[in-house]
N, CA, C and O atoms as a Tinker XYZ file with bonds, in Angstrom:
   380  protein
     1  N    -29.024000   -3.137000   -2.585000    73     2
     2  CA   -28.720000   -3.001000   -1.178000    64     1     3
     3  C    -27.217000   -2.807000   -1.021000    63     2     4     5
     4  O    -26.408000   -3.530000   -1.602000    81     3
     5  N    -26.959000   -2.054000   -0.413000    73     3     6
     6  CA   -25.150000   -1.420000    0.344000    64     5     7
     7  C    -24.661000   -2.235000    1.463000    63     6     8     9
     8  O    -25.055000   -1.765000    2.531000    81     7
     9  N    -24.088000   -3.076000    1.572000    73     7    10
    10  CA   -23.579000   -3.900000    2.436000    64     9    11
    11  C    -22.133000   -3.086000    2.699000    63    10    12    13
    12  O    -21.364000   -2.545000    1.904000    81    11
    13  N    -22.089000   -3.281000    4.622000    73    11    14
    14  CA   -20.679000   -2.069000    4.988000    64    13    15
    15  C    -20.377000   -2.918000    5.719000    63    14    16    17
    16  O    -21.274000   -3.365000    6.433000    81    15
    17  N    -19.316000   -3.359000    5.816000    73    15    18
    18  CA   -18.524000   -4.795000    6.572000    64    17    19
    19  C    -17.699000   -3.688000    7.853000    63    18    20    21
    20  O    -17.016000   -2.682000    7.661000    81    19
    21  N    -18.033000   -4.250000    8.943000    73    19    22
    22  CA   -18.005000   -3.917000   10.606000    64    21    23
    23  C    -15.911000   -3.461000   10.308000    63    22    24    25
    24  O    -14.935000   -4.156000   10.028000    81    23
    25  N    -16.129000   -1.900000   10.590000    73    23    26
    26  CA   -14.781000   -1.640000   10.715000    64    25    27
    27  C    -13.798000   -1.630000   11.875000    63    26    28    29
    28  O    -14.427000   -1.982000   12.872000    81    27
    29  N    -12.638000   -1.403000   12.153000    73    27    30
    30  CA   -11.837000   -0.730000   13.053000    64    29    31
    31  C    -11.624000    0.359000   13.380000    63    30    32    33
    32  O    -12.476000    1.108000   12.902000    81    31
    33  N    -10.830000    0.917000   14.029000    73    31    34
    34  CA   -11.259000    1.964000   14.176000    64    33    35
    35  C     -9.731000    3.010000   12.894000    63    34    36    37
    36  O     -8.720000    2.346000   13.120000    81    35
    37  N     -9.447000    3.814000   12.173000    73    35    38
    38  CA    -8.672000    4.005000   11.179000    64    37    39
    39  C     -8.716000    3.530000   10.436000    63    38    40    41
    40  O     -7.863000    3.898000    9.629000    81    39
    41  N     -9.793000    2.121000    9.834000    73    39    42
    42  CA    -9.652000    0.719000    9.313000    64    41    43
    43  C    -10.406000    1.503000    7.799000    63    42    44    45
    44  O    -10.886000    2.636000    7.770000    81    43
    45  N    -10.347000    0.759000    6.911000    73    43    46
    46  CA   -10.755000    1.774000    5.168000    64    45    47
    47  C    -12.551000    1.151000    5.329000    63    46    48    49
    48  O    -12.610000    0.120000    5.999000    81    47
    49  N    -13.653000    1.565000    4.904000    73    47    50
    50  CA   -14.769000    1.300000    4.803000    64    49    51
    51  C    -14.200000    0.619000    3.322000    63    50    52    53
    52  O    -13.442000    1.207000    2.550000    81    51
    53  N    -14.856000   -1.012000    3.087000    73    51    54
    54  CA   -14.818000   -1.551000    2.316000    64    53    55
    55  C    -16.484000   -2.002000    1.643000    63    54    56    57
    56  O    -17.499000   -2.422000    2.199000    81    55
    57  N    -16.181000   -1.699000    0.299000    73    55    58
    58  CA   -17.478000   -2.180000   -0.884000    64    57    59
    59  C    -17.099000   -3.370000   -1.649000    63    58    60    61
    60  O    -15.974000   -3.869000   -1.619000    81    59
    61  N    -17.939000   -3.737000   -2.232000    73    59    62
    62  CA   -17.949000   -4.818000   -3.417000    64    61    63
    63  C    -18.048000   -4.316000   -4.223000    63    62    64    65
    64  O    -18.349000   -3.149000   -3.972000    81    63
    65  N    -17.865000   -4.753000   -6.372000    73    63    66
    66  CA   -17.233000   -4.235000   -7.112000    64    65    67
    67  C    -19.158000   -4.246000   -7.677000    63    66    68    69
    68  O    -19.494000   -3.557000   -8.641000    81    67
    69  N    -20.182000   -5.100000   -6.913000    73    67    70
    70  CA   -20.877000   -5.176000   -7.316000    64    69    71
    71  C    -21.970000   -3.772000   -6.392000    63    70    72    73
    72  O    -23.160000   -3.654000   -6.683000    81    71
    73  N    -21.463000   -3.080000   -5.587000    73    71    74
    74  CA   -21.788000   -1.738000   -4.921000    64    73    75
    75  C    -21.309000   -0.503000   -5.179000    63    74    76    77
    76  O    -21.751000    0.581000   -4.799000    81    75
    77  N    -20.314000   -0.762000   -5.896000    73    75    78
    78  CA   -19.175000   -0.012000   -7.264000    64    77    79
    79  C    -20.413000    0.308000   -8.473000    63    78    80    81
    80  O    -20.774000    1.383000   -8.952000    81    79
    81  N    -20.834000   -0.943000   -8.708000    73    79    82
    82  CA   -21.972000   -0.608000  -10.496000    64    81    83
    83  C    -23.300000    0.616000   -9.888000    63    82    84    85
    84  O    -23.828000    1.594000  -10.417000    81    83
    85  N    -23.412000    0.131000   -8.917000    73    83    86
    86  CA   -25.366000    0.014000   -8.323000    64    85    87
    87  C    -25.320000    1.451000   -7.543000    63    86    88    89
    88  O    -26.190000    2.253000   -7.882000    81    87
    89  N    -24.273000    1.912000   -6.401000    73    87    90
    90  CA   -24.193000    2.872000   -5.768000    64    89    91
    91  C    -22.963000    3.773000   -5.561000    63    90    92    93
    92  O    -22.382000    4.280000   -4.602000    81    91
    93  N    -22.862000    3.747000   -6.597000    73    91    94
    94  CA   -21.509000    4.344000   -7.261000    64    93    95
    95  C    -21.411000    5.713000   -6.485000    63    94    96    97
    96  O    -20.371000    5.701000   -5.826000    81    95
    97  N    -22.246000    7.114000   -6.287000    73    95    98
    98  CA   -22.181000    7.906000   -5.899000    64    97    99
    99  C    -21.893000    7.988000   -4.182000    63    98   100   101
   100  O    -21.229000    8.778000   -3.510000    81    99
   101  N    -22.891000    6.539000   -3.748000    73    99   102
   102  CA   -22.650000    6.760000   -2.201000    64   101   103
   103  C    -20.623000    6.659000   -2.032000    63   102   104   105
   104  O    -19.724000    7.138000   -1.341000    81   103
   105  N    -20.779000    5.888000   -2.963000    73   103   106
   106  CA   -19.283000    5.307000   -2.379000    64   105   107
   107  C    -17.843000    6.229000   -2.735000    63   106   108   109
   108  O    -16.713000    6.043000   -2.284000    81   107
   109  N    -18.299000    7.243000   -3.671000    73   107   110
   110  CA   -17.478000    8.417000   -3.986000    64   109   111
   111  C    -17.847000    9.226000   -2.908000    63   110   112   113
   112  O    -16.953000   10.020000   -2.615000    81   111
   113  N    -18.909000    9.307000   -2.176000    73   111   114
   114  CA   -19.012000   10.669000   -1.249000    64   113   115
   115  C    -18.258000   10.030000    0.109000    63   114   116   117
   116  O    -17.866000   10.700000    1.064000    81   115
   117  N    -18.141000    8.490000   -0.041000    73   115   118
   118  CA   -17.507000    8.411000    1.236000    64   117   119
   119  C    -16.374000    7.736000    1.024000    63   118   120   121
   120  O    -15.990000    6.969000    1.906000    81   119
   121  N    -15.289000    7.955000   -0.711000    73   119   122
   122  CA   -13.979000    7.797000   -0.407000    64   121   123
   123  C    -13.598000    9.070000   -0.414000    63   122   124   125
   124  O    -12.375000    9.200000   -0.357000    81   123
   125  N    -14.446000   10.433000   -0.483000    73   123   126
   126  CA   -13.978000   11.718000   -0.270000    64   125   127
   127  C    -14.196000   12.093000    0.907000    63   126   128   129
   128  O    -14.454000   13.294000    0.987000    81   127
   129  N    -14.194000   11.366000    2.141000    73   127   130
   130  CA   -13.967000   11.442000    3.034000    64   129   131
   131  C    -12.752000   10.752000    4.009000    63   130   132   133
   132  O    -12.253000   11.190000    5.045000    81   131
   133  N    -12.461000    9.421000    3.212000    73   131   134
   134  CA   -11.418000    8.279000    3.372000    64   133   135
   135  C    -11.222000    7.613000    2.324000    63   134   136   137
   136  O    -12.095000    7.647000    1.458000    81   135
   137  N     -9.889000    6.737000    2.093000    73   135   138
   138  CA    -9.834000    6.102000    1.696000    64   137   139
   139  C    -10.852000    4.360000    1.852000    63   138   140   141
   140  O    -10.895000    3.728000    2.907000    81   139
   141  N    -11.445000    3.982000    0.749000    73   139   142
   142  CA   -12.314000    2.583000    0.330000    64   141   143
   143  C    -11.293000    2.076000    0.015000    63   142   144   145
   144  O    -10.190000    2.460000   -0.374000    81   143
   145  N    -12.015000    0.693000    0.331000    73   143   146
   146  CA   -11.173000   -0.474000   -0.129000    64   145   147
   147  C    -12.732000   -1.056000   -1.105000    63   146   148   149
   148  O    -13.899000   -0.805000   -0.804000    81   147
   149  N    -12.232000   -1.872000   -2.299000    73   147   150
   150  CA   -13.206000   -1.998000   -3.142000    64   149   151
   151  C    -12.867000   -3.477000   -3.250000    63   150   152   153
   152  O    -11.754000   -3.654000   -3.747000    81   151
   153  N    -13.641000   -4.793000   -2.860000    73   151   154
   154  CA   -13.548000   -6.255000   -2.987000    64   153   155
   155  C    -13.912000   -6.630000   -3.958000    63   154   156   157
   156  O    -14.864000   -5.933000   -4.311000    81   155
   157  N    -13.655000   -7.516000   -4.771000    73   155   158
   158  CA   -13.914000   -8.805000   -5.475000    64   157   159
   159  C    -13.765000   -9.831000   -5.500000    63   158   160   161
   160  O    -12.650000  -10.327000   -5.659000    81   159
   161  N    -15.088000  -10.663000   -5.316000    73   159   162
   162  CA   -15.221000  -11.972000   -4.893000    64   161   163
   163  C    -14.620000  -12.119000   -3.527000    63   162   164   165
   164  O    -14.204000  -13.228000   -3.190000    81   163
   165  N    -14.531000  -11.008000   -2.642000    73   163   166
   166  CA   -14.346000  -11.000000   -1.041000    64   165   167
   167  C    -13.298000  -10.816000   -0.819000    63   166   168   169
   168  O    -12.845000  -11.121000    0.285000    81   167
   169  N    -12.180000   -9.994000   -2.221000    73   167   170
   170  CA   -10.489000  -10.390000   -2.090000    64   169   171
   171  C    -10.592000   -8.513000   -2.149000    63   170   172   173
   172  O    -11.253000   -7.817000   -2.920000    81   171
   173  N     -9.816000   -8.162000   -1.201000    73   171   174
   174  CA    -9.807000   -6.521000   -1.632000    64   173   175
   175  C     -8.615000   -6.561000   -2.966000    63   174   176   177
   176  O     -7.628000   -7.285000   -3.101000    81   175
   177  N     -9.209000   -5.385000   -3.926000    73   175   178
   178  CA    -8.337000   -5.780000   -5.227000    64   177   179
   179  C     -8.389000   -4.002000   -5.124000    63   178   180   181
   180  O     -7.203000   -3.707000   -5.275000    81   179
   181  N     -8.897000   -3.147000   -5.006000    73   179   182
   182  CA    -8.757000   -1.857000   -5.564000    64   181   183
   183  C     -8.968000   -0.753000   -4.114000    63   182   184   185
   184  O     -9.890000   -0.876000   -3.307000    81   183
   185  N     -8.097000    0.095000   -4.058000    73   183   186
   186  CA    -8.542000    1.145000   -3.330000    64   185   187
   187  C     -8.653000    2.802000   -3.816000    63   186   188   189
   188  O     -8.126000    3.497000   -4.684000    81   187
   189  N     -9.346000    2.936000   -3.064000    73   187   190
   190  CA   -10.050000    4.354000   -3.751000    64   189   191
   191  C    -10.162000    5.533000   -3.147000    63   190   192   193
   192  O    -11.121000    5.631000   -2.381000    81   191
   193  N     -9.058000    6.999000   -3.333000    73   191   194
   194  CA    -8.752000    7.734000   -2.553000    64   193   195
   195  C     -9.273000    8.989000   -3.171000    63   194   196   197
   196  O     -9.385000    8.929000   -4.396000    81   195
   197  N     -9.682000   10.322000   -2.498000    73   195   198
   198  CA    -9.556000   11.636000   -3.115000    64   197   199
   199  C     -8.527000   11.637000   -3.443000    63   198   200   201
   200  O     -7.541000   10.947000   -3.187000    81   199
   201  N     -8.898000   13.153000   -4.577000    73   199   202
   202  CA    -7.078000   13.816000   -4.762000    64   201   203
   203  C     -5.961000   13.627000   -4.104000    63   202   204   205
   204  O     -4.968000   12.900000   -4.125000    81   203
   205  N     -6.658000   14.964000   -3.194000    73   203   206
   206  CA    -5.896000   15.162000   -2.207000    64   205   207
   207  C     -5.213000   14.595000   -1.343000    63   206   208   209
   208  O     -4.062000   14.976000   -1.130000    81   207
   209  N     -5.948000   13.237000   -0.439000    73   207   210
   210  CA    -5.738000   11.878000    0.062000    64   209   211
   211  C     -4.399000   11.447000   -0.833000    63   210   212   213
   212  O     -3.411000   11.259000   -0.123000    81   211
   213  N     -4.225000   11.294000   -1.987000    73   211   214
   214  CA    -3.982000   10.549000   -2.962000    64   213   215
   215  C     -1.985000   11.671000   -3.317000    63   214   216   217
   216  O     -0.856000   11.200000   -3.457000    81   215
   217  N     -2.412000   12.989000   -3.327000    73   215   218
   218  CA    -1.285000   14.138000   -3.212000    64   217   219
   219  C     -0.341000   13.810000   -2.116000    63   218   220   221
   220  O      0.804000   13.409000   -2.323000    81   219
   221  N     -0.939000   14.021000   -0.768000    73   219   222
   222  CA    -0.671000   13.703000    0.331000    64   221   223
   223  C      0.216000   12.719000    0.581000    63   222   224   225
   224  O      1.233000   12.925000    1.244000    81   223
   225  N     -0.153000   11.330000   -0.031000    73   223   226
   226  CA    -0.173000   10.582000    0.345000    64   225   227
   227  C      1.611000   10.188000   -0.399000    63   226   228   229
   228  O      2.523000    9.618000    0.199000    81   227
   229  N      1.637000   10.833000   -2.138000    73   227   230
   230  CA     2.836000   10.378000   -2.456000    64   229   231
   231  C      3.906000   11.625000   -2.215000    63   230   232   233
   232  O      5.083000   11.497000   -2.552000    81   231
   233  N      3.563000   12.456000   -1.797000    73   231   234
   234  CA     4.281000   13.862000   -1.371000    64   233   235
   235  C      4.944000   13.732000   -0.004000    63   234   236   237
   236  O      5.834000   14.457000    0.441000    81   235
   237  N      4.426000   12.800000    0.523000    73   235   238
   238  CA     4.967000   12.208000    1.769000    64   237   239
   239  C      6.539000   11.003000    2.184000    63   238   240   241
   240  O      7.287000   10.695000    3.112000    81   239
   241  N      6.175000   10.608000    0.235000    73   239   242
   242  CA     7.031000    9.754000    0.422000    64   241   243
   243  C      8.673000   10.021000    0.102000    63   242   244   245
   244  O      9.171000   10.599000   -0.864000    81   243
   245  N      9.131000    9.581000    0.913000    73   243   246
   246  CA    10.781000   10.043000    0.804000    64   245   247
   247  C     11.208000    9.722000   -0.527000    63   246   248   249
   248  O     10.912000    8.861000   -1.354000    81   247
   249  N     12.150000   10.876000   -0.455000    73   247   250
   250  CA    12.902000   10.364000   -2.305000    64   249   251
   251  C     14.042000    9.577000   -1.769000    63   250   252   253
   252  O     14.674000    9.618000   -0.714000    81   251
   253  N     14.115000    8.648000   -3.132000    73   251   254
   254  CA    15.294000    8.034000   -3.036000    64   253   255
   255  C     15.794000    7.585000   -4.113000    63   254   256   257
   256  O     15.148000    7.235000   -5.101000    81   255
   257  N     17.395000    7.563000   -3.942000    73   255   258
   258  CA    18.284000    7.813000   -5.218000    64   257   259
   259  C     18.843000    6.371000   -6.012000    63   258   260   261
   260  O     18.309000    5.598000   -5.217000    81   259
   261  N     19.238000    5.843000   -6.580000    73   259   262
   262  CA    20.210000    4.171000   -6.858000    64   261   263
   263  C     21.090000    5.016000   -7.363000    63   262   264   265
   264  O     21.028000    6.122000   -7.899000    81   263
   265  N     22.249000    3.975000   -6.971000    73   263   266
   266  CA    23.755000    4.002000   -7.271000    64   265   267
   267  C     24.120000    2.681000   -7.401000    63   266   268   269
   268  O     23.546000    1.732000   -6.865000    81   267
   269  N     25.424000    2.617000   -8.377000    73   267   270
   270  CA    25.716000    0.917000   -8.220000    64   269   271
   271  C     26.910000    1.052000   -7.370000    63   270   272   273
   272  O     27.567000    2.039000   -7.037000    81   271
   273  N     27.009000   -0.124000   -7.125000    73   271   274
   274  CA    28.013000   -0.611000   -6.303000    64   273   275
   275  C     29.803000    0.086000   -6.435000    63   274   276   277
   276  O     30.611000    0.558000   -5.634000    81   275
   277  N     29.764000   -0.341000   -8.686000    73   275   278
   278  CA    30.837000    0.196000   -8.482000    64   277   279
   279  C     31.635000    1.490000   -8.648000    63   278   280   281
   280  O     32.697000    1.780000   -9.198000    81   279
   281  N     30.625000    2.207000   -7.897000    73   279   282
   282  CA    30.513000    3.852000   -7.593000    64   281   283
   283  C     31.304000    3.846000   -6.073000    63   282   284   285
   284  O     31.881000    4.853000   -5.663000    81   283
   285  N     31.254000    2.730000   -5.396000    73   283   286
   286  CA    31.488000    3.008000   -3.625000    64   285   287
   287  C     32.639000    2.658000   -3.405000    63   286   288   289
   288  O     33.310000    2.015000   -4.213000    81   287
   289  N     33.127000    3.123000   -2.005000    73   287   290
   290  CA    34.688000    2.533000   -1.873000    64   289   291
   291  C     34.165000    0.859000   -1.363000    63   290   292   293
   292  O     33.118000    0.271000   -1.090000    81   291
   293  N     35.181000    0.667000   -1.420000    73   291   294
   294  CA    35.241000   -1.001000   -1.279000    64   293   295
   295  C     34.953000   -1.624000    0.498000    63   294   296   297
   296  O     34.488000   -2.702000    0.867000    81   295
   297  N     35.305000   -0.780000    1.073000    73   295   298
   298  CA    35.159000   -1.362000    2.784000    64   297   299
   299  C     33.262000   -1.353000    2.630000    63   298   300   301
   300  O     32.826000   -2.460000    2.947000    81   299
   301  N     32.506000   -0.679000    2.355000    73   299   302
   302  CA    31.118000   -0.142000    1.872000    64   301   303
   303  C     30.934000   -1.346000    1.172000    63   302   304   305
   304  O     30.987000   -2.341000    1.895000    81   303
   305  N     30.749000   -1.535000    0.068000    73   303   306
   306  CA    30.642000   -3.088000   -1.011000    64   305   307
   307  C     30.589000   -3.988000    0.044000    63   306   308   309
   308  O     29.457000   -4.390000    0.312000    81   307
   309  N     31.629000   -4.470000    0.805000    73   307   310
   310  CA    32.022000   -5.510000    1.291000    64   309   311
   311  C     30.547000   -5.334000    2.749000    63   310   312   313
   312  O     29.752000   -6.216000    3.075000    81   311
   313  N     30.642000   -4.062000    3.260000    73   311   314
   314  CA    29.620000   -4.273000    4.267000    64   313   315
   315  C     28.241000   -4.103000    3.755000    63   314   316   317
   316  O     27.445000   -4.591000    4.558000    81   315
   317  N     27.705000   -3.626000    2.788000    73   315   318
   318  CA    26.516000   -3.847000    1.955000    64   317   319
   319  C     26.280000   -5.370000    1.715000    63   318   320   321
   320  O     25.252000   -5.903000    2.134000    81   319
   321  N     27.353000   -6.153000    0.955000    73   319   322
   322  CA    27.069000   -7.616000    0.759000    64   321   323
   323  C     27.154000   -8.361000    2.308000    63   322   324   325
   324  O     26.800000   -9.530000    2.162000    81   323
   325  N     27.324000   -8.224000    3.004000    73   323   326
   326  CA    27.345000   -8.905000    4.074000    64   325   327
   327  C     26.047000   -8.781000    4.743000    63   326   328   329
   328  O     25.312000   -9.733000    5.005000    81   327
   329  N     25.758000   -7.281000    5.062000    73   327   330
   330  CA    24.023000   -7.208000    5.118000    64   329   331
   331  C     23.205000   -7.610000    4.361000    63   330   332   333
   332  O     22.105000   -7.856000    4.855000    81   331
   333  N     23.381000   -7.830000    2.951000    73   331   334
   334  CA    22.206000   -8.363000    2.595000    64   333   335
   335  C     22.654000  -10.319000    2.690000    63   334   336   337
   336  O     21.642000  -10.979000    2.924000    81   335
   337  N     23.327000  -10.765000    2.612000    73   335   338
   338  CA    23.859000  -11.889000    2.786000    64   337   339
   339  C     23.367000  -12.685000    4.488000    63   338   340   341
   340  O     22.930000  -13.785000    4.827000    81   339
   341  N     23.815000  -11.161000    5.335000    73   339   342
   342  CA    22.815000  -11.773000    6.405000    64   341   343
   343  C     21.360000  -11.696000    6.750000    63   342   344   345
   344  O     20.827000  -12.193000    7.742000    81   343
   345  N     20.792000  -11.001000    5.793000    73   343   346
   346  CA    19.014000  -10.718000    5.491000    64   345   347
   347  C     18.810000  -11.824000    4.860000    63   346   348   349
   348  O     17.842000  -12.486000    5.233000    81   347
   349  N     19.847000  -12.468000    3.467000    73   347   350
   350  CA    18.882000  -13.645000    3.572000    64   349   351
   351  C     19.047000  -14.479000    4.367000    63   350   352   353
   352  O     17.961000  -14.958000    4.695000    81   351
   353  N     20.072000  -15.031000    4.993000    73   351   354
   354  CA    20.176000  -16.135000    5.652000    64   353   355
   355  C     18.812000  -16.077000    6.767000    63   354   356   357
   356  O     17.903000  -16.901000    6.867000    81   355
   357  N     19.051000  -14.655000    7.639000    73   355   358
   358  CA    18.121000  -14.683000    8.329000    64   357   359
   359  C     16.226000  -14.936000    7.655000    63   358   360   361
   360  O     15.412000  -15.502000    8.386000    81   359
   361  N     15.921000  -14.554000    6.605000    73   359   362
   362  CA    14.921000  -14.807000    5.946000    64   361   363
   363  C     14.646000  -16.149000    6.193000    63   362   364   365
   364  O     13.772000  -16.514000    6.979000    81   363
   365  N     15.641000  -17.190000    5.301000    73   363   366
   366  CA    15.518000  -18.463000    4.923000    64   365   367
   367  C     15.089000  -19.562000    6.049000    63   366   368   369
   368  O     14.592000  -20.684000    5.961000    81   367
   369  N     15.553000  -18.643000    7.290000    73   367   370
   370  CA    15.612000  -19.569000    8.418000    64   369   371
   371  C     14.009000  -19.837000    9.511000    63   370   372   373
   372  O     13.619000  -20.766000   10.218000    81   371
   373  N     13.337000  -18.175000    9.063000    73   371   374
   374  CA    12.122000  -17.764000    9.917000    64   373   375
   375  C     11.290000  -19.162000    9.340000    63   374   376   377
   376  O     11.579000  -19.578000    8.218000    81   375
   377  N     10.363000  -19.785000   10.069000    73   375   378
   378  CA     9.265000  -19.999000   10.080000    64   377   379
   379  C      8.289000  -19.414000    9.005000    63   378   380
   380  O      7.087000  -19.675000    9.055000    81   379
């Protein structure tokens, strides 16, 4: 039996790993339509995208470069450490 846990609306249609062994095909015809979320023991652990979904998805993502620090002028350094200096403080403090 295929158990389909009540979605949202954009929300991923989620399976069990034990609807993964048994109905393996239903659940490929309908992560080639969306992305699945695949549970174990009720914990989502795996998701499961088409290609394309999957192309899309990292083709989208912005590039980005590292540099170290002592590459920058110094007024830069000094306001980099201060932002992150005030990210943690502010962190430490939330609830």
């Amino acid at each position: 039996m295929l158990y389909f846990m009540p979605i949202k609306e954009n929300a991923m249609r989620t399976f069990s790993t034990s609807d993964l062994s048994r109905k393996s095909g239903d659940i490929i015809a309908s992560a080639l339509q969306g992305p699945i979320s695949i549970n174990q023991r009720g914990k989502p652990r795996l998701v499961m995208l088409s290609v394309e979904q999957y192309e899309a998805l990292v083709g989208s993502a912005p590039e980005r470069t590292a540099g170290a620090t002592t590459e920058m002028p110094q007024d830069l350094v000094h306001d980099v450490a201060n932002a992150i200096d005030g990210y943690l403080l502010e962190t430490r403090t939330e609830p």
